[in-house]
C-alpha positions as CSV (number, residue, x, y, z in Angstrom):
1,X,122.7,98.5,26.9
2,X,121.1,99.6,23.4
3,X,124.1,100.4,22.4
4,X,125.9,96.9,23.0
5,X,123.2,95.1,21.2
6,X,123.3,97.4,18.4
7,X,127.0,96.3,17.9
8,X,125.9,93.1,18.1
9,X,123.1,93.3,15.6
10,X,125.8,95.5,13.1
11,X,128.5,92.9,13.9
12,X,126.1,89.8,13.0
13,X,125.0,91.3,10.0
14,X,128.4,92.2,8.2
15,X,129.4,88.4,9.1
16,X,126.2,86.8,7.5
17,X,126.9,89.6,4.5
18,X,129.9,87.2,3.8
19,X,127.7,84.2,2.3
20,X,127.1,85.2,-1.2
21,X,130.3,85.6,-1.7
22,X,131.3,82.3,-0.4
23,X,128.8,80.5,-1.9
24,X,129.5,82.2,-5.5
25,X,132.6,81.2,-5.0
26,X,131.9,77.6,-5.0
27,X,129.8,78.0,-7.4
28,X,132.6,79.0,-9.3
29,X,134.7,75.7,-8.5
30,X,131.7,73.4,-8.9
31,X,130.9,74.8,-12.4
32,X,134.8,74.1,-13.9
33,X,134.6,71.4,-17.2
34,X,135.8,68.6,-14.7
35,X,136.6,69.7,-11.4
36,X,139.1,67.5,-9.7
37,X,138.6,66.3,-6.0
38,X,140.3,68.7,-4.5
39,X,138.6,71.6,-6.4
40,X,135.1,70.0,-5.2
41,X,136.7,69.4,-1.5
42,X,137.2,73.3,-1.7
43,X,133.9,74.4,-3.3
44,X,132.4,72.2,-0.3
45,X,134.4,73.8,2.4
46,X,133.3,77.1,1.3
47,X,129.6,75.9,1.6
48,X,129.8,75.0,4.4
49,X,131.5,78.0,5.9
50,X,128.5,79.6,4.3
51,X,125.9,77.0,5.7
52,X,127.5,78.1,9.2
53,X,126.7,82.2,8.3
54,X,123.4,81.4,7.1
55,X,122.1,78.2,8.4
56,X,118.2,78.7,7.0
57,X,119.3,78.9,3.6
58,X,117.9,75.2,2.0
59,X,119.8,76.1,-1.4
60,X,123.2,75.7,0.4
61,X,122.7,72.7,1.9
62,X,121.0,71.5,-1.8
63,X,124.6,72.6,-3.3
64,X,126.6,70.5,-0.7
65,X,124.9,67.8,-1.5
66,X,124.8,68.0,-4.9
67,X,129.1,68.8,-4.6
68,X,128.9,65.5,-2.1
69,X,127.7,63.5,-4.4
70,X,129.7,64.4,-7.6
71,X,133.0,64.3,-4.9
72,X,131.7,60.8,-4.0
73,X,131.9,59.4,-7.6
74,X,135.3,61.0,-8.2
75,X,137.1,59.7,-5.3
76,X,138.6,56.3,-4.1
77,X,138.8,56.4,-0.9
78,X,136.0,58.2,1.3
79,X,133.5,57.9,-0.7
80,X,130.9,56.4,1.7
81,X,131.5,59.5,3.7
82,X,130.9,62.2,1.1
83,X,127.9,60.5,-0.1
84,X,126.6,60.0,3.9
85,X,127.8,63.8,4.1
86,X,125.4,64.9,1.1
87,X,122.1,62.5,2.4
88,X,122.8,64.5,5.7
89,X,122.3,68.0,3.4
90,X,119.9,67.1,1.6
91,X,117.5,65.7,4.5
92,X,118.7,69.2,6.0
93,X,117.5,71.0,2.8
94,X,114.0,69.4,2.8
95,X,113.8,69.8,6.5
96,X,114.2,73.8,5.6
97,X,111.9,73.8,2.8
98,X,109.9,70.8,2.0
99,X,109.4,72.1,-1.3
100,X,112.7,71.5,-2.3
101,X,112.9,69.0,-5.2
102,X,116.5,68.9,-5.3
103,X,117.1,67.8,-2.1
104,X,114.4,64.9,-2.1
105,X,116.3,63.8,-5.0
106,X,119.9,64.2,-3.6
107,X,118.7,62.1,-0.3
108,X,117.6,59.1,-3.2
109,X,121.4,59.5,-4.9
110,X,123.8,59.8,-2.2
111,X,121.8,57.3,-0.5
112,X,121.8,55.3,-3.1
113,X,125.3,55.7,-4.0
114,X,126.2,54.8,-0.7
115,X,123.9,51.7,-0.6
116,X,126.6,49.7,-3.5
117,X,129.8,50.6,-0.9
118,X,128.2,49.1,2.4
119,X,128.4,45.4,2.9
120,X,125.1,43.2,2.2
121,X,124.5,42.3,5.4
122,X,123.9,46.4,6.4
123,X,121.3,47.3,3.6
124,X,118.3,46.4,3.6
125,X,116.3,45.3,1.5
126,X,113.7,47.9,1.5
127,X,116.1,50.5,0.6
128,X,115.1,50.3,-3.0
129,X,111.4,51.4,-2.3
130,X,113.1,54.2,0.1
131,X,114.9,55.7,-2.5
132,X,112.0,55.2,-4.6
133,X,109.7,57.1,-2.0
134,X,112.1,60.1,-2.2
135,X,112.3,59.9,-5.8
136,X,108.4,60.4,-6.4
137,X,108.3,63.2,-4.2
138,X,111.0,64.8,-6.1
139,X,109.2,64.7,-9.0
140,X,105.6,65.1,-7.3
141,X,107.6,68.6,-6.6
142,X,108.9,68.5,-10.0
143,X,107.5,66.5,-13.1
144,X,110.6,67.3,-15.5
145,X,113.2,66.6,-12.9
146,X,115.5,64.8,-15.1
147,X,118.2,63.4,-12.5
148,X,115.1,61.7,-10.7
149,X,113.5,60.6,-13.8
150,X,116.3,58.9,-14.5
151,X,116.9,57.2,-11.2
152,X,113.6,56.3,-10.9
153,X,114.0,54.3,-14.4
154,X,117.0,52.8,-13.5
155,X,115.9,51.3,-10.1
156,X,112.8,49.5,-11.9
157,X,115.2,48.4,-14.1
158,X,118.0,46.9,-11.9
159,X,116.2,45.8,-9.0
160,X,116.3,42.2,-9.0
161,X,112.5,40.5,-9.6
162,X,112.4,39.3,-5.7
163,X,112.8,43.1,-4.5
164,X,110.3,44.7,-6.5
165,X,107.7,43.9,-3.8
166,X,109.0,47.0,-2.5
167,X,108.5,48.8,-5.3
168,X,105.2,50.9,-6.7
169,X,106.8,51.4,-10.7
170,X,106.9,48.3,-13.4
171,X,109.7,47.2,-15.0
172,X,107.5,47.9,-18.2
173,X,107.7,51.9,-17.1
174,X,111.4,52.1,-17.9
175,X,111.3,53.4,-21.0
176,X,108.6,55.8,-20.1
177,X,110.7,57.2,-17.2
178,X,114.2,57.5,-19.3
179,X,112.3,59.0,-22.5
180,X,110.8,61.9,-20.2
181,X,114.4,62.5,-18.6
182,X,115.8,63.2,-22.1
183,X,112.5,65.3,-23.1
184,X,113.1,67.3,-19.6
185,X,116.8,67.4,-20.8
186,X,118.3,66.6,-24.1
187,X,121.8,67.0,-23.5
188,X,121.7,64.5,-20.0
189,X,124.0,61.6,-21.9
190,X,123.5,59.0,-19.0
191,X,119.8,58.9,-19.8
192,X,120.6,58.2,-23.0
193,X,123.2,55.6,-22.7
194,X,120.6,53.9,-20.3
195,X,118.1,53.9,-23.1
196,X,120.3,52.5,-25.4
197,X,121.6,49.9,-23.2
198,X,117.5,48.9,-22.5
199,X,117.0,49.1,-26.1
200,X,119.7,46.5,-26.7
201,X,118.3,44.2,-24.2
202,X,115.0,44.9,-25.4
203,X,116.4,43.5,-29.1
204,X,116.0,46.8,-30.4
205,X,119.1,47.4,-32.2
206,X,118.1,50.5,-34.3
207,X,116.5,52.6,-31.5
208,X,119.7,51.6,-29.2
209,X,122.3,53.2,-32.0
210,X,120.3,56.5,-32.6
211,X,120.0,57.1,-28.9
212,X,124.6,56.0,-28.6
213,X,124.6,58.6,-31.9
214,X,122.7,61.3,-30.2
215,X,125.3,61.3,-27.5
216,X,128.3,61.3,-29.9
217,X,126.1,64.3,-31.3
218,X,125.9,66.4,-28.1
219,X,128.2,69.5,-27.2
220,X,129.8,71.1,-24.6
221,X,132.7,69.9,-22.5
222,X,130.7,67.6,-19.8
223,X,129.3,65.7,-22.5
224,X,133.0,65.0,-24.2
225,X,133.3,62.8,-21.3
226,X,130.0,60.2,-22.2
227,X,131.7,59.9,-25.8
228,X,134.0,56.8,-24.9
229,X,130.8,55.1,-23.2
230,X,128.7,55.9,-26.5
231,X,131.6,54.7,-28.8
232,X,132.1,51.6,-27.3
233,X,128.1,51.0,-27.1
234,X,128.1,51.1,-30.6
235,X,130.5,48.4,-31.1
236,X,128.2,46.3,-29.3
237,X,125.1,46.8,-31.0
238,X,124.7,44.6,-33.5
239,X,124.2,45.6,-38.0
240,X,120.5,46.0,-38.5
């Protein structure tokens, strides 16, 4: 009898040695300049397959929701079920470790992502101080979060006035919000091109082309693919 359940116990543990490697793996896939959807499909499958080895791990699920979410933006078609697939891994994550400030922000993206594809009649309107909720405790968790920083601005920005009941930010903490994304992360081009785009409404046509510049400025391969955005922002912006 000791002997069978020593098998057992040698047998689990060579299977759940097999998740590293998996999950380096797609690591590996994730991490390419610009993966394509069916490299990110992969890198997914492999979590998952991990996720199934080692189902206490929190990081994994943060990883296939964070893969979810980038799939979601690439694709066409499916997209409201990668980005439901990645809120479902990253309430998993913070149902494994509460701590997780990843995967509070994840649930606010996917979620959020997924919001804009669902009819009007199926959201509700209290989804904006939902994502919000999950937002703050992202950065309660993490203060230099930039990804939630960012969302956080963007939601007081966007929400129309009659739906900010359900909101606890201003409008007027926008800038406050994107400013401390880019501090927390000076190459994150979005945040940028968000703050150039507020300081053109804002009539601030000087601040809006040094923050379009900056991005031109920025290196590395992911950033090469903001440069259109910030090229054709500069058009816009008016001579000083």
């Amino acid at each position: 009898m000791l002997a069978g359940w020593a098998i057992v116990l040698l047998a689990s543990t060579a299977f759940a040695a097999t998740a590293p490697p998996l999950v380096a793996e797609a690591d590996r896939l994730v991490q390419a300049t610009d993966p394509s959807a069916d490299t990110l499909r992969r890198a997914i499958e492999l979590y998952g397959k991990a996720a199934q080895i080692d189902a206490r791990d929190a990081t994994i699920q943060v990883k296939i929701a964070a893969a979810s979410l980038e799939l979601g933006t690439t694709v066409k078609e499916d997209a409201l079920e990668w980005f439901q697939r990645g809120e479902q891994a990253a309430r998993r994550a913070v149902a494994l470790d509460p701590k997780s400030a990843n995967g509070y922000f994840l649930i606010a993206a996917n979620r959020g992502k997924a919001a804009k594809l669902l009819p009007l009649l199926k959201v509700s309107p209290t989804i904006v101080g939902q994502l919000e909720k999950d937002l703050l405790r992202a950065l309660a968790l993490d203060p230099r979060h930039a990804r939630a920083l960012h969302m956080e601005a963007m939601i007081l920005y966007k929400t129309p006035a009659p739906l900010r009941v359900f909101l606890d930010g201003k409008k007027s903490d926008v800038e406050r919000y994107l400013m401390s994304a880019i501090k927390a992360d000076p190459s994150f081009a979005p945040a940028r091109l968000d703050l150039a785009e507020y300081y053109l409404d804002e009539n601030r046509p000087a601040d809006a082309r040094a923050q379009a510049k900056a991005v031109l400025d920025l290196k590395g391969a992911r950033s090469q693919r903001h440069r259109p955005a910030a090229e054709a922002l500069l058009r816009r912006i008016p001579a000083s």
